[in-house]
C-alpha positions as CSV (number, residue, x, y, z in Angstrom):
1,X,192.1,-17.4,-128.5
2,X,188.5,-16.2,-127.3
3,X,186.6,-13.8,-129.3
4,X,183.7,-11.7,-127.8
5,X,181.1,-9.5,-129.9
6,X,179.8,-6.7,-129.0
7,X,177.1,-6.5,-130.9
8,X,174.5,-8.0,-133.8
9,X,174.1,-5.9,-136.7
10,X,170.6,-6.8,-138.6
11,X,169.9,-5.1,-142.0
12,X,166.5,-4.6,-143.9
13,X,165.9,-6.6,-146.4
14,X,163.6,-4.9,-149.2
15,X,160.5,-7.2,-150.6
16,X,161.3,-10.6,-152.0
17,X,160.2,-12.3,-154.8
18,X,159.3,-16.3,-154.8
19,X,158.2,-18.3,-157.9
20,X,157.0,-21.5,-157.3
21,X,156.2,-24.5,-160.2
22,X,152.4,-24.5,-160.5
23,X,152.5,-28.1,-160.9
24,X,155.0,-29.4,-158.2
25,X,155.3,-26.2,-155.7
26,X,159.2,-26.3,-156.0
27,X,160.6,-22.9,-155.5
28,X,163.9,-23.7,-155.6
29,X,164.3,-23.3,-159.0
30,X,167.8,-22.2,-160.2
31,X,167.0,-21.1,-163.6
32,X,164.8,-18.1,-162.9
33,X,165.9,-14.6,-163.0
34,X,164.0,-11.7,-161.9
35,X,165.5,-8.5,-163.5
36,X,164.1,-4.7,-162.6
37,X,164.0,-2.9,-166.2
38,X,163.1,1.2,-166.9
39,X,159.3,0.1,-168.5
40,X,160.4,2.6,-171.4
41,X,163.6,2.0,-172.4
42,X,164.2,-1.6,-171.8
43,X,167.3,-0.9,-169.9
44,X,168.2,-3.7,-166.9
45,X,168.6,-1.9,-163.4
46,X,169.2,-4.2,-161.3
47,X,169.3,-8.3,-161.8
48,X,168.4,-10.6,-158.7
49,X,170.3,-12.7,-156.2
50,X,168.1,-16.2,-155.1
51,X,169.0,-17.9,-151.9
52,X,168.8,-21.4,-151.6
53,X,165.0,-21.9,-151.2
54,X,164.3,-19.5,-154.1
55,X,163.8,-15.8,-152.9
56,X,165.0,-13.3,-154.9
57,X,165.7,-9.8,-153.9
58,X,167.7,-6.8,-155.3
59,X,171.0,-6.3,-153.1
60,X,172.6,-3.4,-156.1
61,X,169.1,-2.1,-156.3
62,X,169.6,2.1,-156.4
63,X,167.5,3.9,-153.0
64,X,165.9,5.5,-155.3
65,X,164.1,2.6,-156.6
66,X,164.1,0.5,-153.8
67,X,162.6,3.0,-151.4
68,X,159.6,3.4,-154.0
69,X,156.6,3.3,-152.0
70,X,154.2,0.3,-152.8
71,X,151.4,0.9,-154.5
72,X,152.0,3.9,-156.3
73,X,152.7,3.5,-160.2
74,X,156.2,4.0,-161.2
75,X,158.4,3.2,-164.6
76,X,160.1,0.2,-163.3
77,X,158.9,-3.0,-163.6
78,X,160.4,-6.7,-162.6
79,X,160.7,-9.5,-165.4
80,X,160.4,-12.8,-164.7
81,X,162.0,-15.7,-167.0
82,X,163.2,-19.0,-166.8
83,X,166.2,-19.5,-168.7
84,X,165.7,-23.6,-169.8
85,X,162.3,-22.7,-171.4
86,X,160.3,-24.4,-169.1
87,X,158.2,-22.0,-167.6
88,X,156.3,-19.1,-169.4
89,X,157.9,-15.5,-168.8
90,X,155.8,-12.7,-166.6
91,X,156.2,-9.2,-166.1
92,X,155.5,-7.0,-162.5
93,X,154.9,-3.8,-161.4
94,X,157.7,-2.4,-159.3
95,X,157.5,-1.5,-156.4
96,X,155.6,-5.3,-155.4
97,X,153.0,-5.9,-153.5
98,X,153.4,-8.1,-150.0
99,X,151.6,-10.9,-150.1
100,X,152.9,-12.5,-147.1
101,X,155.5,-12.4,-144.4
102,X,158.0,-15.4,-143.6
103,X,160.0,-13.8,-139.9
104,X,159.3,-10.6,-140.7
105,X,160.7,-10.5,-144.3
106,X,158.3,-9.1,-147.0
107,X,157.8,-11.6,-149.7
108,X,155.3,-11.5,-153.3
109,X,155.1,-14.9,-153.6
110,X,153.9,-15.9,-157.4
111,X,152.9,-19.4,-159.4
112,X,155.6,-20.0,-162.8
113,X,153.4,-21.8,-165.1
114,X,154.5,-24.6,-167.8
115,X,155.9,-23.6,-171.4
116,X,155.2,-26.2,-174.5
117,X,158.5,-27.2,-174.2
118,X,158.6,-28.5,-170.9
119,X,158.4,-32.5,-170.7
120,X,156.1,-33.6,-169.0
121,X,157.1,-34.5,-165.2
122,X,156.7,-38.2,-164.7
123,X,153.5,-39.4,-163.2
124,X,151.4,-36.3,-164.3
125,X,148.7,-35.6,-166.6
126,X,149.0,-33.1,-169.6
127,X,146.8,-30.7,-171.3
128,X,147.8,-29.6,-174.7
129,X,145.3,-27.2,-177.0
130,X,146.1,-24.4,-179.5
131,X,143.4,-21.7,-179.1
132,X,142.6,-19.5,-181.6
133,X,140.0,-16.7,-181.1
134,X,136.7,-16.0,-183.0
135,X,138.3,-14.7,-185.8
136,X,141.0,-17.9,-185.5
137,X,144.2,-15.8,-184.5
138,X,146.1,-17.2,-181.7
139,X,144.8,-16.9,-178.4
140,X,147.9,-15.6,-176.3
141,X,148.2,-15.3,-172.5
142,X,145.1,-16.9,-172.1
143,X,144.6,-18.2,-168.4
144,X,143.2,-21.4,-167.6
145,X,142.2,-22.7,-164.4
146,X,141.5,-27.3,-164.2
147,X,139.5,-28.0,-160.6
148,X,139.5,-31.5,-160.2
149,X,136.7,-33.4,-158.3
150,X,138.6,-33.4,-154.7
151,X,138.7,-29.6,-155.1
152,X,142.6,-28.6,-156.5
153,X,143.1,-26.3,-158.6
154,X,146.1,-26.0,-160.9
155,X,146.8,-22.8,-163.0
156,X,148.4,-22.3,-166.7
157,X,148.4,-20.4,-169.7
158,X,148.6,-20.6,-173.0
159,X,152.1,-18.7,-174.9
160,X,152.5,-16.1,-177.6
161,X,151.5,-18.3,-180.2
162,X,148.6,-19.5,-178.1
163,X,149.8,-23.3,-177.3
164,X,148.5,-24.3,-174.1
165,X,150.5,-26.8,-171.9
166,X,149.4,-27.5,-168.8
167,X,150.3,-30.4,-166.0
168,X,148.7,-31.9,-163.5
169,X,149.0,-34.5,-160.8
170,X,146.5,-37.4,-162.3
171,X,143.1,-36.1,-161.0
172,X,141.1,-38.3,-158.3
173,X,138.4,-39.9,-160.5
174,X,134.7,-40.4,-158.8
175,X,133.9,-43.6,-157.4
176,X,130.8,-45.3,-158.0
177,X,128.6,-48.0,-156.1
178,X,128.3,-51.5,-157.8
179,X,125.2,-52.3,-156.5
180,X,126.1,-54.5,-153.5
181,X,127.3,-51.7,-150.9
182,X,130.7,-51.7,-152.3
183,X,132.9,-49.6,-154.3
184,X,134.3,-50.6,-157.7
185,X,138.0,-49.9,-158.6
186,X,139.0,-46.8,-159.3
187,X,138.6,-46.6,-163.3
188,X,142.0,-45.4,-165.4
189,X,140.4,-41.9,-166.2
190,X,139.1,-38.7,-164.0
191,X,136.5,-35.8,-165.6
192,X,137.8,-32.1,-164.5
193,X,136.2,-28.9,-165.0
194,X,137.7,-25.9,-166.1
195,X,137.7,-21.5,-166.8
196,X,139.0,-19.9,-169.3
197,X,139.6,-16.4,-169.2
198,X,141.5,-14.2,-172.3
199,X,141.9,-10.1,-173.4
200,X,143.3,-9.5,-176.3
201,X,144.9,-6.4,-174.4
202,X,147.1,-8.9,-172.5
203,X,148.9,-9.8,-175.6
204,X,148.7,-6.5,-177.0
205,X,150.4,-5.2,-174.0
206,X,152.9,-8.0,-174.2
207,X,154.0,-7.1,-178.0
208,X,154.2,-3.4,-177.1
209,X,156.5,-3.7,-174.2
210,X,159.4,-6.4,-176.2
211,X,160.4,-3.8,-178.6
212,X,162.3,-2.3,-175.3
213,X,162.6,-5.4,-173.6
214,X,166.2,-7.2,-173.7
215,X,166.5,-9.4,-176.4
216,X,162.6,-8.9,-177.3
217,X,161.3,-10.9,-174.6
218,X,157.0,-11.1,-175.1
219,X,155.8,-11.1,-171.4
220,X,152.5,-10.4,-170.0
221,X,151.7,-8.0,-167.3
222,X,150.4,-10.2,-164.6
223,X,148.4,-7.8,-162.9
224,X,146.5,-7.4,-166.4
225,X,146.4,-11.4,-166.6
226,X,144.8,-11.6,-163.6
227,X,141.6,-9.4,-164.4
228,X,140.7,-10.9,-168.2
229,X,137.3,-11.8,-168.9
230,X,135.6,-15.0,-168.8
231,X,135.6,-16.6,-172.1
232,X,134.4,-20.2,-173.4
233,X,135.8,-23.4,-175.2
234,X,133.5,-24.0,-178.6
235,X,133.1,-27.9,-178.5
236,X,131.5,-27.7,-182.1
237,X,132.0,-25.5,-184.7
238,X,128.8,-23.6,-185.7
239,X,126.9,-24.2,-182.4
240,X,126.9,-22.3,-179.2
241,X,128.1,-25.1,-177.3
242,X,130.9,-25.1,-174.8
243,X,133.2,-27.4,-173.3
244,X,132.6,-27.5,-169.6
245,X,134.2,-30.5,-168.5
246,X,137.8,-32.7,-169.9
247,X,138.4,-36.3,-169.5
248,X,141.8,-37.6,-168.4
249,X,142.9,-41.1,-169.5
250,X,145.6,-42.0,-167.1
251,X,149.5,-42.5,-169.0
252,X,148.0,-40.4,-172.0
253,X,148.0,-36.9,-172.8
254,X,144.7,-35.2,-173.6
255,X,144.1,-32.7,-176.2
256,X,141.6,-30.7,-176.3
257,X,140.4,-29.1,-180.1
258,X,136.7,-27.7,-181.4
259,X,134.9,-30.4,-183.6
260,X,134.3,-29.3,-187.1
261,X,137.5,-27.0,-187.6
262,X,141.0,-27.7,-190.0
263,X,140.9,-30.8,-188.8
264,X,144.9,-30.3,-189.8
265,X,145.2,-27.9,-187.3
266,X,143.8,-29.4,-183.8
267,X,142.2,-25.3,-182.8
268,X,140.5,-24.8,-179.9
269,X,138.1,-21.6,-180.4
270,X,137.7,-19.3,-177.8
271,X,134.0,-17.5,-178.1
272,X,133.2,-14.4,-175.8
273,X,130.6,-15.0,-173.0
């Protein structure tokens, strides 16, 4: 039996959406789904479908919200959560925004950053602080950027209670000279430097939009996230010192708190620039 076609039919694909692990790159990550909700009432249009390397589009998606044209503000927005607890939620304006094109296919391609309870991957460094503002209320949504001395950057953010998780590949340390033209070993800890930036209209924003959101979910607006101001780590309490700069010891988690605080309480302060 032969079989002859007559012709190829190709279809349109509207704009992806991948989210990859800020620590590892992964995007194949099963446990993510991207759901298109009406801003004001909560309700779920359409859920994602994710193909095998992690892009998720909107196949039931109504014309009429598909065909909105990028850019312009609508009621829709996509949220973004990760269903083991691993990875902190986001919310997106709908329609988004191209970032790039993989064979002519439209994709938003976005970083998922860590949640407290995520362990650890093996081999990486971890950053754990609970920041608390000026007046000591959690610091939520705050974003945090570590550059490490060969010039990478990796991204988090603290959650709505303001605990910070964040890992990291083990940073390379600098090496030093010993005096005779040659290089001493590598020593078990690496110094990074890092930015802080926090609004407390982010996580005012997030509360306001989980009384419609199913089942309550608090979710900042990335676009929101993105644009916060510059704020500073207090290294002691009472002085107008900052925290510039964080030591890794390799195999051991680093915590970062301001000096002179509840010493039961391990707070990093957060002071305005």
């Amino acid at each position: 039996m032969s079989w002859l076609g007559l012709e190829t039919l190709t279809l349109q694909a509207g704009i992806g959406l991948q989210c990859a692990d800020a620590y590892s790159g992964v995007t194949a990550l099963p446990t993510v789904r991207c759901s298109i909700v009406n801003r004001a009432s909560g309700e779920v249009v359409a859920r994602s479908v994710s193909t095998p390397s992690g892009i998720h589009h909107w196949p039931s998606l109504p014309a009429r919200i598909g065909g909105l044209e990028a850019g312009k503000k609508s009621k829709f927005e996509v949220l973004i959560e990760e269903l083991s607890g691993s990875f902190l939620p986001f919310r997106m304006a709908w329609p988004l925004t191209t970032t790039t094109t993989v064979g002519g296919a439209r994709l938003c391609r976005i970083e998922l950053l860590s949640a407290p309870a995520r362990p650890a991957p093996a081999g990486s460094s971890s950053l754990f602080a609970s920041l608390v503002g000026s007046d000591q209320a959690p610091a939520a949504w705050v974003r945090v950027v570590l550059r490490s001395a060969n010039g990478r950057e990796t991204v988090g953010m603290s959650d709505a209670r303001g605990v910070l998780a964040l890992h990291l590949p083990f940073p390379l340390p600098e090496r030093s000279g010993n005096g005779n033209g040659g290089a001493l070993p590598t020593p078990p800890y690496a110094l990074v430097t890092w930015t802080l930036a926090h609004s407390k209209l982010v996580a005012e924003g997030a509360e306001l939009a989980a009384s419609s959101l199913p089942g309550g979910v608090r979710a900042p607006l990335r676009d929101d996230w993105l644009v916060q101001p510059k704020v500073v780590a207090q290294k002691t309490a009472g002085l107008p010192d900052a925290i510039d700069e964080i030591r890794f010891d390799a195999g051991q988690p680093t915590v970062v708190r301001t000096a002179g605080l509840d010493p039961n309480h391990f707070a990093l302060r957060l002071l305005s620039v």
